[in-house]
N, C-alpha and C positions, 0 to 999 in steps of 0.2 A: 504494500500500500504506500503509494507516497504520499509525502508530507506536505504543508502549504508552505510555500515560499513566498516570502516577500512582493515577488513581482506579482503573481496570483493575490495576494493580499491586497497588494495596489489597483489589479486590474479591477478588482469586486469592490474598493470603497471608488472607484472614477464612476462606475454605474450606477453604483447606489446614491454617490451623491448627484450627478449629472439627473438620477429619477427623482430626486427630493426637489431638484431645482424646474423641471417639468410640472410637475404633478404641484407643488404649489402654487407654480406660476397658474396654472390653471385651475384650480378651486378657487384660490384666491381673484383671478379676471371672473371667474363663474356669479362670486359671492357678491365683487364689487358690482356684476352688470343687473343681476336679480335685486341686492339694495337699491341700484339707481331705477330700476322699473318700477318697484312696490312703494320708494319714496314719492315719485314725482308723476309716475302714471296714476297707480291706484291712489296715491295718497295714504297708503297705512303701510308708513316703515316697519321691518322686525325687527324688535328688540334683538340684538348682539351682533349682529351682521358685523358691523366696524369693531368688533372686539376678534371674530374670526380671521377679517383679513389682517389685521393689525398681527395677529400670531401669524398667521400664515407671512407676511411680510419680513419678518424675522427672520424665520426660518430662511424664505428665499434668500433674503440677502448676506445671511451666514455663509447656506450650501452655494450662493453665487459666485462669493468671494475663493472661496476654496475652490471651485474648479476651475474660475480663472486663474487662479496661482496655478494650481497642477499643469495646465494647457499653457502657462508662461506667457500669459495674454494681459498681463498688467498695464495701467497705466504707467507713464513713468517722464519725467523730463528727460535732457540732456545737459551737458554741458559745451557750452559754446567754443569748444575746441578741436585744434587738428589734430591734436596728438593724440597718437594713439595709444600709447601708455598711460594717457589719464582714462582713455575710452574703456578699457579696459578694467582698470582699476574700479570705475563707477559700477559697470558691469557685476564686478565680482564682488563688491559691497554691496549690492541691490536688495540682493533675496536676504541678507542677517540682517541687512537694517528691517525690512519687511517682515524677518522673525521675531526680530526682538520685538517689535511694536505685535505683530500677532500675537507672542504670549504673553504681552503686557494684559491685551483685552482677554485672553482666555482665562487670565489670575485672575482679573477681574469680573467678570462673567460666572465665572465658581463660586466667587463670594457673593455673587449678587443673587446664585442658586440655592445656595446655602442661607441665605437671610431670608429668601421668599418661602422656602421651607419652614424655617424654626418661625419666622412668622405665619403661617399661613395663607400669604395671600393668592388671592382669587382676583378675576374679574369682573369688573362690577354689575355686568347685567347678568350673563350666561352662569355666572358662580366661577370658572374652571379656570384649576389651579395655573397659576402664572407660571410654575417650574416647566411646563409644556415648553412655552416660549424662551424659558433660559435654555432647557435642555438641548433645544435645538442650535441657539446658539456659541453654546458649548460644545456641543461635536462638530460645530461647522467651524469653528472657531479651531477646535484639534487635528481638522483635515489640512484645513489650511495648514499649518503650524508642522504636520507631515510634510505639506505637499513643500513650503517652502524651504524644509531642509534637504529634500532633494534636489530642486533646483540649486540651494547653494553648492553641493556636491557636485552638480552639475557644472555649475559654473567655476567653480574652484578646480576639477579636470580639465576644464578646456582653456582654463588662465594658466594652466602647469604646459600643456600640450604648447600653446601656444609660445612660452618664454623657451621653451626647449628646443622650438622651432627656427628661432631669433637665432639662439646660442649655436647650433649644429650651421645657421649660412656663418657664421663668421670665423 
């Protein structure tokens, strides 16, 4: 029997979260267009509609984040230079600066899971417990924080390839 491997591991958390970011993108456009028919057609909104998408929102923009980081699709500036030794350099700092700041919100995110628990809170129409909306942002929060230590990895082989490149013309 063989075992899971990492790549395997990577290949099932890209679809599952690529289906989280589907699949809320679409309940959530579902919820927001049946809210806007029942507000403004019929005139009797349902109570929580905007508490669902507001979680579903979450989620999306957690699992969004994360599989833009995996797929390397980041926004990002530049620096207004020709050299290509700073180009580089920016390159290879990109994805740690991008982690550190990812596990800053994921510390953050935990504790904010962890307080909505010990507190109990809910949301205010539907009742349902707010840890829904953390949890989600916490695993989307820990994909990213995967994905973008790969990409440093990544980037850090091909900053090594590339100086070894330099070094063998000269």
């Amino acid at each position: 029997m063989r075992g899971i491997t990492f790549s395997n591991l990577l290949k099932g958390s890209v679809i599952f979260t690529k289906g989280i970011v589907i699949l809320s993108t679409l309940i959530m456009t579902t919820v927001i267009c049946i809210e806007v028919i029942l507000r403004y057609v019929f005139r009797h909104p349902l109570l929580g509609m905007e508490e669902i998408a507001l979680m579903l929102m979450l989620w999306l923009w957690a699992f969004g984040m994360a599989y833009s980081s995996e797929r390397d699709f980041h926004i990002s500036g530049g620096l207004p230079t020709k050299r290509q030794s700073i180009q580089e350099i920016r390159n290879l700092a990109y994805p740690f600066i991008c982690l550190v700041v990812s596990l800053g919100f994921l510390y953050l995110a935990c504790v904010y899971g962890q307080w909505t628990v010990k507190q109990g809170v809910e949301s205010l129409g539907l009742r349902i417990p707010w840890i829904y909306s953390v949890a989600g942002l916490c695993l989307g929060l820990l994909l990213n924080s995967v994905y973008l230590s790969r990409q440093a990895v990544i980037r850090v082989r091909a900053f090594r390839k590339a100086r070894q490149e330099r070094a063998n013309e000269h």
